[in-house]
BAZAVEX-675603 format. One record per residue (C-alpha): x negated, y negated, z negated. Coordinates in steps of 0.5 Angstrom, whole numbers, plus 500, padded with zeros to 3 digits. Example, Ala and Ser with C-alpha at 12.3 -4.5 7.8 and 13.67 -1.06 7.14 Angstrom:
// residues 2
475509484 473502486 
END
This chain:
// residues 344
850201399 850196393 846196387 851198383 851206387 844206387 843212384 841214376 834215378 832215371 833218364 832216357 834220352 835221345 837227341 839230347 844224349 843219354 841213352 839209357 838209364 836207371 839206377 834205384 831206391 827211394 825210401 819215405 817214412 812218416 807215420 811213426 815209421 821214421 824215414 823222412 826222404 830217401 835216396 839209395 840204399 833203403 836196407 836192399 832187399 826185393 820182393 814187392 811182387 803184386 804190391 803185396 797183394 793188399 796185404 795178402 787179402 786181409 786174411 780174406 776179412 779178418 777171417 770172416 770169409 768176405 763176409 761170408 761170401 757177400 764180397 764187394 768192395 769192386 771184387 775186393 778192389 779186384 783181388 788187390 789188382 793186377 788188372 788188365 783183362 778187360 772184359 769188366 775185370 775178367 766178367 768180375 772175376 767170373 763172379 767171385 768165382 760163381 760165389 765161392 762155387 769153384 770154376 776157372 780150371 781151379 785157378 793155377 795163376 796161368 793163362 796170360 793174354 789181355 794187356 791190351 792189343 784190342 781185348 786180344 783181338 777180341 777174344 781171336 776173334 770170338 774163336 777164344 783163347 787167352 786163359 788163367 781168368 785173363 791173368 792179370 792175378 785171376 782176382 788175386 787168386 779167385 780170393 786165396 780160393 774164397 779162403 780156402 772154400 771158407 775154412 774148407 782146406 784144400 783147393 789143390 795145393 792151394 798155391 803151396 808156401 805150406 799150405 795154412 792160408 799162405 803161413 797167414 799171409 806170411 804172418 800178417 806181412 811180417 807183422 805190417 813190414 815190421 819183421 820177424 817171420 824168420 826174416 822173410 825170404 820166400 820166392 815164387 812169384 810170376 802168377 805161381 803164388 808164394 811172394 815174399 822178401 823184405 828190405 824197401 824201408 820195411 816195405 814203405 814202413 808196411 804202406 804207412 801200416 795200411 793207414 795206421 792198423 791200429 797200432 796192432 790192437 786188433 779191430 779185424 785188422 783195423 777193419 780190413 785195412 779200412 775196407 781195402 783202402 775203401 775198395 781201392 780208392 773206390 774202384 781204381 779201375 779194377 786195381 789196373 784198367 785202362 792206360 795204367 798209372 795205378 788207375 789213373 793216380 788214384 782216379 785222379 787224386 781221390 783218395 789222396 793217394 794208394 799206390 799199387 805196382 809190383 813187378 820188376 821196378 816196384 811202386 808202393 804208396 801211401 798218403 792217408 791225409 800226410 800219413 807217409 808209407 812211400 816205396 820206389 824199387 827200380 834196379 834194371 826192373 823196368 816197368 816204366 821208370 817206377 812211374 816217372 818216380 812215383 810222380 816226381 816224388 808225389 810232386 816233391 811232396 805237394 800232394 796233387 794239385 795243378 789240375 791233378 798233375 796236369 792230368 798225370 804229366 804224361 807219367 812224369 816225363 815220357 816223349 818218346 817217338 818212334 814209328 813213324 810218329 816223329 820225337 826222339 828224346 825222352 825219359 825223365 827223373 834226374 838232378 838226383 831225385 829232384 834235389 831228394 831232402 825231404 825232412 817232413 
END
């Protein structure tokens, strides 16, 4: 199937008129990897963007390096997100960079304002400008540095797809996507970190594996699996931040649910207690559809309550007003996701 009969998976709405819409891949697999709900074709290939970053920090355990550092679960929570630059993320990053003994001008993510407007603010008016610490990958980055501190390889080239601690995190995601190295193409993603390229089913079937390390026959793995699932569900605000969905589903399902956004229309899940690997790539690569999807699926599967999804109903459909505060329309799944077979 090809991008252009991908199914409409959003709509967005005015005057009761179709505006614009959403084409995209929706891919379930169960805990043994077989695809029990999809919609689109699965065998597209994209990179998950920032929904990789829970792979890309097993290194970090299974190394010995978290340890070693005396790393939290909130820094870890924190090298898993994408967060928005708030104070408690940035003071957080500062701090994992002060255990490695490495400064902010090492970190070759990139200096990007604080998501919100407020935080922004702040900063201009404390004469600052926005730096690679406000990136919303500085924690990502402040981990790579750990690894490379530990194992005493340089921190200069650390962002090189040859540099050892990347050939790692690519042998690690070809073993959780369930691919041969060989398989994966590589790109440069928006923080200057290699990222990686596989099929949306291999990437639902990588989610499933967060749950099910065991399968790999290695206690390291099954170990750093465990903590990061730990540090995400625990500390949900560090993988976002404020008025962000990864925070708000995971705040609000308590530990039902971990779900991680990528860039360009990615949003990855896995449901620990249905043991399902979820993973939702929107075409167009707008932020906001995969969320609308992402909710519409987890209430197709009975995963909330009905005080939990009231809680999230404003991800399920958007009302859309302009300036002046007034109603125009709204975006919202399709006849086409709802009526998605669920063979579970």
């Amino acid at each position: 199937m090809s991008l252009e009969t991908n199914p409409v998976l959003v709509n967005h709405t005015r005057g009761g008129i179709v505006e614009s819409f959403h084409r995209g891949v929706v891919c379930v697999v169960n805990h043994e990897g077989n695809i029990v709900a999809s919609a689109g074709d699965v065998q597209q290939v994209c990179y998950p963007r920032s929904a990789l970053k829970l792979f890309q920090h097993i290194p970090l355990i299974t190394s010995g390096a978290f340890d070693h550092f005396g790393f939290s679960l909130k820094e870890l929570a924190l090298m898993c997100g994408s967060h928005n630059g708030e104070n408690i993320h940035v003071e957080t990053a500062r701090g994992i960079l002060t255990k490695i003994g490495m400064g902010e001008d090492s970190l070759g993510c990139g200096a990007q304002q604080p998501t919100h407007k407020k935080d922004f603010v702040a900063l201009i008016k404390a004469n600052q400008e926005p730096g690679a610490i406000h990136n919303n990958c500085s924690g990502k980055h402040s981990g790579f540095l750990a690894w490379c501190k530990f194992h005493n390889t340089s921190t200069e080239d650390y962002l090189s797809a040859e540099h050892p601690l990347h050939k790692e995190i690519k042998r690690i995601t070809a073993l959780f996507h369930e691919m041969d190295e060989s398989e994966l193409a590589t790109g440069l993603d928006g923080c200057s970190a290699p990222i990686f390229a596989m099929p949306v089913v291999n990437q639902a079937i990588a989610y499933k594996n967060l749950l099910f390390p065991e399968k790999f026959g290695d206690d390291n793995l099954t170990r750093a699996c465990a903590l990061i699932r730990e540090a995400v569900i625990t500390y949900p605000e560090m993988v976002a931040g404020t008025k962000r969905y990864c925070t708000d589903l995971m705040r609000v399902a308590k530990g039902k649910v971990i779900g991680k956004t990528g860039a360009d229309g990615v949003y990855s899940m896995a449901i620990p207690h249905k043991g399902l690997g979820i993973c939702i790539k929107i075409d167009d690569g707008r932020m906001g559809p995969q969320y609308n999807v992402a909710q519409q699926v987890l209430e197709m599967l009975d995963i909330l309550s009905g005080e939990e999804k009231m809680e999230l109903k404003s991800y399920l459909i958007n009302e859309n007003k302009n300036f002046a505060g007034n109603l125009t329309g709204q975006t919202k799944t399709t006849d086409t996701l709802h009526t998605l077979t669920l063979g579970l």
